[in-house]
N, C-alpha and C positions, 0 to 999 in steps of 0.2 A: 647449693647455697641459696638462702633464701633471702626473696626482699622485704621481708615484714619490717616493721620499724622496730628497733630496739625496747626491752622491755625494762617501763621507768622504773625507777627506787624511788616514786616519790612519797612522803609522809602521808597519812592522813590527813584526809581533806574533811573538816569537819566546821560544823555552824559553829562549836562549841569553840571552838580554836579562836586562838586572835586574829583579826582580821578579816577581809571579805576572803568567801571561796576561792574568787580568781585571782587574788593577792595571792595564797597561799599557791596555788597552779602554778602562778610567775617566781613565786620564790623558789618551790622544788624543782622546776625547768632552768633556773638561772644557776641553781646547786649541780645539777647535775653538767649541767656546761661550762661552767668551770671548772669543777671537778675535773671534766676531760671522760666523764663518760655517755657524755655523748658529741660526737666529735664531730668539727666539723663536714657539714656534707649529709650528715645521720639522717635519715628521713625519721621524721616523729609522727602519731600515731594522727587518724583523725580525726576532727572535730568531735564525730560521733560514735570512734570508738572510745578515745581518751574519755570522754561523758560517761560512757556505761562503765569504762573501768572504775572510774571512779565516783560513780553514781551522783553525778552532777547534772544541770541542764544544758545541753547545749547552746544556751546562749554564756552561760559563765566559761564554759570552754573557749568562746570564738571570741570573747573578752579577754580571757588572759593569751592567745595567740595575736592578739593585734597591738596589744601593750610590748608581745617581746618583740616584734614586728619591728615597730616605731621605733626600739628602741637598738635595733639594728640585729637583734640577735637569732632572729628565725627569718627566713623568704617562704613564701607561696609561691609555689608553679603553678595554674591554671591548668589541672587535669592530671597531675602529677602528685600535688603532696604538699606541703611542710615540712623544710630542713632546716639545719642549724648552720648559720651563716657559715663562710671562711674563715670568719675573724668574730664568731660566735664570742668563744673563750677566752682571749683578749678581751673583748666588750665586757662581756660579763663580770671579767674582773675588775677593768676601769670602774663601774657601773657599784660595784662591791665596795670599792675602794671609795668613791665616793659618797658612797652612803656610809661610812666609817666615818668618814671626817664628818658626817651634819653629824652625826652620833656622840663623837668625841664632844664637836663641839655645843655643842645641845649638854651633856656630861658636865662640864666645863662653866657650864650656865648655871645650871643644878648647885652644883657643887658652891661657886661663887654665892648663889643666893642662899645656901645653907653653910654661910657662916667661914668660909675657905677660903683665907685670903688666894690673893692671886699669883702670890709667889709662894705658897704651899703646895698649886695644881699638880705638882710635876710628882710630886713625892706622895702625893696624895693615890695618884693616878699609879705610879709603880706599885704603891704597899695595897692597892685594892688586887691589881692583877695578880699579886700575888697570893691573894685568900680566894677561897673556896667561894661562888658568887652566892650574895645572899639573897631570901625568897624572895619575889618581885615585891612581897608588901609591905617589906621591913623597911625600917628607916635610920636604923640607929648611924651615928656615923662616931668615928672614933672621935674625941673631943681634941687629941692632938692635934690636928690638921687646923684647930683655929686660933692655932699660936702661930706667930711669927718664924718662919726657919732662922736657928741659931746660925752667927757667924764661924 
């Protein structure tokens, strides 16, 4: 049995991607820990190998290890390693879950100011989940949504 750390699935990590490198680190380490594939206890990889795997600096590595850190999801041992908390995947999820709701609600803002009244949101919000999502650039929005819901 060996003690390597488990080997990540995380996405590419790339300048060209949305967001900072280490943003993207914390989003595919916080996937995979909720996910439940890396469970708690898991030793993850470090500093300077996760770097080379993923041909990053090690200081963008020891940035996004201190953000999951803080953010209760990974412990440092001094001499030991980097795990995923006990209560990692819990966190994680909380953590997910509230950034759904700034999301919705931010949504919800958009939508208001593009003309939706605000007793439309609700129906608005079902008949989008329900279509295919469209490109980030688009904007049309059906012209329904800025009628009043019939009695």
């Amino acid at each position: 049995m060996s003690d390597d750390p488990p080997k990540l699935f995380l996405p590419p990590i790339s300048p060209a991607a949305p967001g900072a490198l280490y943003d993207q680190i914390i989003a595919g380490l916080k996937r995979e820990i909720s996910e439940g594939r890396l469970a708690p206890g898991s030793a993850l990889p470090s500093f300077r190998q996760l770097a080379a795997d993923l041909m990053v600096s090690l200081i963008t590595v020891k940035r996004a290890y201190q953000e999951l850190e803080n953010e209760g999801l990974i412990f440092r041992r001094q001499g030991l390693g980097t795990f995923v908390s006990g209560d990692g995947r819990e966190r994680s999820r909380e953590l997910k879950l509230a950034q759904a709701r700034r999301l919705i609600h931010e949504a919800a803002r958009e939508a208001r100011e593009g003309g939706i009244p605000e007793a439309a949101l609700p129906r608005f919000f079902t008949d989008t989940l329900t279509q295919p999502p469209l490109p980030s650039s688009s904007s049309s929005i059906s012209s329904s949504f800025n009628q009043p819901p019939q009695p």
